[in-house]
C-alpha positions, -999 to 999 in steps of 0.1 A, spaced: -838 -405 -371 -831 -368 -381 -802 -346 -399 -778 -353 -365 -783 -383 -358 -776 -393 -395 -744 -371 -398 -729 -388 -362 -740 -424 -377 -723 -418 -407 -691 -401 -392 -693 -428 -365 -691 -458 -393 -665 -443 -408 -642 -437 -380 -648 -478 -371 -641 -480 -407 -606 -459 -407 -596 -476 -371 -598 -511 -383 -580 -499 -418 -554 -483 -398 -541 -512 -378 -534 -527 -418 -505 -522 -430 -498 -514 -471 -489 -547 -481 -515 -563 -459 -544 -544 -479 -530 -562 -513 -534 -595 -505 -557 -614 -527 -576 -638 -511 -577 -623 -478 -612 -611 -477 -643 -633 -487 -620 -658 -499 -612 -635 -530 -612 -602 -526 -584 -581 -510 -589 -552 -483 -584 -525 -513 -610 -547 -535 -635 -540 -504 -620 -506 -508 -632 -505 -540 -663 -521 -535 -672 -492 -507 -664 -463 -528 -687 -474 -557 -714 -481 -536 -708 -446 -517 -703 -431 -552 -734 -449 -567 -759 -433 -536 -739 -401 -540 -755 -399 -575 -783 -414 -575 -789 -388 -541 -781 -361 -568 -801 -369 -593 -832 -368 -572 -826 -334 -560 -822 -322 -594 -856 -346 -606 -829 -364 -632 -835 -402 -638 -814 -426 -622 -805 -449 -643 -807 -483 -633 -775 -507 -627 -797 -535 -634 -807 -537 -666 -804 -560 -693 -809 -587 -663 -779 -579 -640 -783 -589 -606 -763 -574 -577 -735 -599 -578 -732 -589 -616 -730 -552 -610 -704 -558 -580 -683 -582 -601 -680 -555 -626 -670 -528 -598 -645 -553 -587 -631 -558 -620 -624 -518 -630 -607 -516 -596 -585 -553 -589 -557 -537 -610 -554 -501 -598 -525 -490 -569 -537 -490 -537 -530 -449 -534 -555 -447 -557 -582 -464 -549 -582 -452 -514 -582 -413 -528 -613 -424 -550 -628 -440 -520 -622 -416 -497 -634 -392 -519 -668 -409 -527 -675 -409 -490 -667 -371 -489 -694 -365 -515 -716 -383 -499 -713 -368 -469 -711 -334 -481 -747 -344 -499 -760 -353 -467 -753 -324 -448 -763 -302 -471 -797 -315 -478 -826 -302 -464 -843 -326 -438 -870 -334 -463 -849 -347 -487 -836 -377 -462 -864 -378 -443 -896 -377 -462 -905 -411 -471 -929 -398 -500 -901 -372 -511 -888 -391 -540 -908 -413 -561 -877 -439 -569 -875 -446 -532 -903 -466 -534 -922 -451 -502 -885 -453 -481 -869 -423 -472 -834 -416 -483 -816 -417 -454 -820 -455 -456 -801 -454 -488 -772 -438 -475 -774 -461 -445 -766 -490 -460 -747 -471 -486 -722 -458 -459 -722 -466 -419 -744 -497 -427 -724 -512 -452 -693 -509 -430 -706 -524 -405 -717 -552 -431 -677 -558 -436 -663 -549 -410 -664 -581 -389 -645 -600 -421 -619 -571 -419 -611 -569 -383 -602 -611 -386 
């Protein structure tokens, strides 16, 4: 992997992302249920933008050598932490949640393309990757995770 590669994976996922969002009309994107057997497109909406936002920050911290605090304390487990994320987003409009969305993957991106190849690509750069390199974490922060739900949102 290297910085091009990484950018065309990530612009890639998203454009597989946007095509199969595209073919959804507004209405369609609200229905409960739909997705998971409870979740709506726009609650995977939100569900994408915090994890884009989450690795956005967590990406920044790093390069500033800031904690990152951790989403799973006081014994939260995943399913806890996206629970909550699903929770502060069910009841906003659609508009908005794909602005905030949207926008998360724009930071994220503009983070990745900005960063100097050692920052993604050293796996020793940043002691809270645990000996991974970053690139990994906006993998299956971004393009990875699409792909993850994309299958249940093309059906």
């Amino acid at each position: 992997m290297d910085k091009n590669k990484l950018l065309n994976e990530i612009e890639s996922g998203r454009k597989a992302l946007d095509e199969a969002l595209a073919r959804l009309a507004p209405e369609q994107m609200q229905v409960d249920n739909a997705l998971y057997g409870a979740w709506s497109v726009k609650d995977l909406l939100v569900h994408l933008g915090f994890w884009e936002q989450r690795a956005a920050v967590v990406f920044s911290a790093l390069q500033l050598g800031e904690a990152v605090p951790s989403l799973l304390e006081g014994g939260l487990t995943l399913d806890d932490v996206n629970a909550r994320a699903y929770a502060a987003g069910h009841a906003l409009p659609l508009e908005q949640v794909q602005a905030e969305e949207r926008a998360a993957y724009n930071f994220l991106l503009r983070l990745a393309k900005a960063a100097p190849e050692s920052d993604l690509f050293d796996a020793d750069r940043f002691t809270w990757t645990q000996g991974k390199p970053f690139w990994e974490w906006i993998e299956g922060n971004s393009y990875g995770h699409y792909a993850e739900h994309l299958v249940a949102l093309k059906e």
